[in-house]
C-alpha positions as CSV (number, residue, x, y, z in Angstrom):
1,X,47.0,-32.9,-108.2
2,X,49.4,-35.7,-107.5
3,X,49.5,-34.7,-103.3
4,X,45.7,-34.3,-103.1
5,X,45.8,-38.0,-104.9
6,X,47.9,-39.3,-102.5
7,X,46.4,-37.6,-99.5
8,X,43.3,-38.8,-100.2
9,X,44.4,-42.5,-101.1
10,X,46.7,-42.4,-97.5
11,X,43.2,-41.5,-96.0
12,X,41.1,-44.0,-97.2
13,X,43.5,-46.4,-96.3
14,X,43.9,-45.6,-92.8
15,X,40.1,-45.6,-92.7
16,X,39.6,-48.6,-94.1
17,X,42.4,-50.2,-91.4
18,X,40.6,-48.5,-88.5
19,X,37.1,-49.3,-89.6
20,X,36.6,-53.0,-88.7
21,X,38.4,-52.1,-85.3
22,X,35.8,-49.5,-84.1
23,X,33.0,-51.9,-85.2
24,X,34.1,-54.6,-83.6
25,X,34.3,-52.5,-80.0
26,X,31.1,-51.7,-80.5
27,X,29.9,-55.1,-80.4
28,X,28.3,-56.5,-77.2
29,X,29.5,-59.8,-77.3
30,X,27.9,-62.2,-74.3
31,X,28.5,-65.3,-72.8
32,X,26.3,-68.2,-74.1
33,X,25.4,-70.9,-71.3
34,X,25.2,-74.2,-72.9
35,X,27.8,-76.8,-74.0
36,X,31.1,-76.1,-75.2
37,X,32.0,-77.5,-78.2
38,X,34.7,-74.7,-78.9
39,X,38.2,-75.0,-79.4
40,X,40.5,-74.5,-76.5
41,X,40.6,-71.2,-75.2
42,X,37.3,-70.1,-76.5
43,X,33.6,-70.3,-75.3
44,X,30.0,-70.0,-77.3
45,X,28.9,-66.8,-77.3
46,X,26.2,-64.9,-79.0
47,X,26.4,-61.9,-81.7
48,X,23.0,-60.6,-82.8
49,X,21.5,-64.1,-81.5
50,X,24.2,-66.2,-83.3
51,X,25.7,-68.5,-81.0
52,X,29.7,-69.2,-82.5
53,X,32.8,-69.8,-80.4
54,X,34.8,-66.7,-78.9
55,X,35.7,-64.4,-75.9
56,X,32.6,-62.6,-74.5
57,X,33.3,-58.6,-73.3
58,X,30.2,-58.6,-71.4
59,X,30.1,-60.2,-68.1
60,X,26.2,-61.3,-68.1
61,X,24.3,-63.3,-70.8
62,X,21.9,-61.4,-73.6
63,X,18.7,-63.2,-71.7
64,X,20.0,-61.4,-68.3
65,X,20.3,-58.0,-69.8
66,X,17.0,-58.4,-71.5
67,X,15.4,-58.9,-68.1
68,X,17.2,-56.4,-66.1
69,X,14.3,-54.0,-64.8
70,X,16.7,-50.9,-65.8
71,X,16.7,-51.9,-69.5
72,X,13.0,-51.7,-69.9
73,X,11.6,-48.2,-71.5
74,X,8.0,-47.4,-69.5
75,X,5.9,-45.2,-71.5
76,X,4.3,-42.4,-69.1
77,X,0.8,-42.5,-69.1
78,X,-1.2,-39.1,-70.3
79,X,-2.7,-36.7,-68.3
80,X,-5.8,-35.4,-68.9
81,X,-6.8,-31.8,-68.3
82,X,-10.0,-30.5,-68.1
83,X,-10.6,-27.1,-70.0
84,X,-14.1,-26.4,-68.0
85,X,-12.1,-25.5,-65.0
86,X,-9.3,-23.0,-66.3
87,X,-11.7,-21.0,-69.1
88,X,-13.5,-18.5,-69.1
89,X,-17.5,-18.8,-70.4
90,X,-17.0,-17.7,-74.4
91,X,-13.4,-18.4,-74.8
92,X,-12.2,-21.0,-77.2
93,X,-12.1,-24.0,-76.2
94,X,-14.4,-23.5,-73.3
95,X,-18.3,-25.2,-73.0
């Protein structure tokens, strides 16, 4: 009982020390254009729209990735088929 204790405690422990690490490289932190009223060694940047002082790890601003043509999603528009011309007279789906 003890081991499985102390296996699972030595577990959550080394999750809970790599946790923040992995969300924080997730993060796309970017540059914030504007005046810098941060303390040496820092710049504004934004998180999730929040501007706040810190080091940017992506090399354009949000608004420029937001307009880059590659980032938009286009939706396909829908054929349409006509069932007249591939059916037989008295199949389903046929007039």
């Amino acid at each position: 009982m003890r081991l499985t204790t102390a296996a699972l405690t030595a577990a959550g422990l080394t999750l809970a020390a790599v946790a923040p690490q992995m969300a924080a490289a997730d993060a796309k932190i970017y540059p914030y254009h504007g005046a810098n009223y941060c303390p040496a060694g820092l710049q504004p940047i934004t998180i999730s729209g929040v501007i706040c002082c810190g080091t940017p790890n992506q090399h354009i601003s949000y608004a420029q990735a937001k307009a880059h043509p590659a980032k938009r999603h286009r939706v396909a528009k829908a054929q349409s088929h006509s069932a007249t011309a591939h059916c037989k007279a008295g199949h389903k789906g046929c007039d």
